[in-house]
Steps between C-alpha positions, in 0.01 A plus 500: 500500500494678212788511220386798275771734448736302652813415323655147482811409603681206355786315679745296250771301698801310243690260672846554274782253408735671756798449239314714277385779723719731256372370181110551695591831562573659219252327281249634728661867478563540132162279372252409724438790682537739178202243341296486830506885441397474137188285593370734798692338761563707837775350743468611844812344612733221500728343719784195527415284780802223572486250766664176542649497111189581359422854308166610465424784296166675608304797350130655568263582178254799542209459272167683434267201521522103433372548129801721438773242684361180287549740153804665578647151604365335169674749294833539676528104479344492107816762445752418245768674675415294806540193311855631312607544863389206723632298165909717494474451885475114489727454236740728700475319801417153391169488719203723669685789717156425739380156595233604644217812592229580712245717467224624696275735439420772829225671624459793743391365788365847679 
């Protein structure tokens, strides 16, 4: 199988502190996705998914190629604004609004 020309698409699952699905939310809205965009990020989607009294937040990544996923990651994490925000968000909430993600990396299959 071949992967030239192919796109990647990466799948990013959060597991979020259900008491702070609010606090997730619109961190992710007004910051993360506005820097995501800044550093060549494109989100395909993203959904809630809430079972049992968990809340997982889920999104797909479309990217060009691995070599562009493993830069565009370094630099949105490297970001300054990034930082300023995970840092207000913690002191806001007095702890991580995730505990924990997944990440997995697909490939067509056909």
């Amino acid at each position: 199988m071949t992967t030239i020309g192919r796109v990647i698409h990466q799948l990013r699952i959060y597991e979020v502190d259900p008491t702070l699905v609010e606090q997730f939310d619109e961190r992710f809205k007004t910051h993360t996705k506005r820097i995501m965009e800044r550093h060549g990020f494109q989100i395909e989607s993203m959904w809630y998914a809430r079972e049992d009294g968990s809340v997982q937040f889920i999104y797909i990544l479309v990217w060009q190629d691995a070599e562009q996923m493993r830069t565009q990651w370094e630099a949105f994490m490297a970001d300054p604004e990034w930082e300023a925000v995970k840092q207000r968000s913690r002191e806001t909430t007095g702890e991580p609004v995730t505990s924990k993600v997944a990440d997995k990396v697909l490939t067509d299959t056909y």
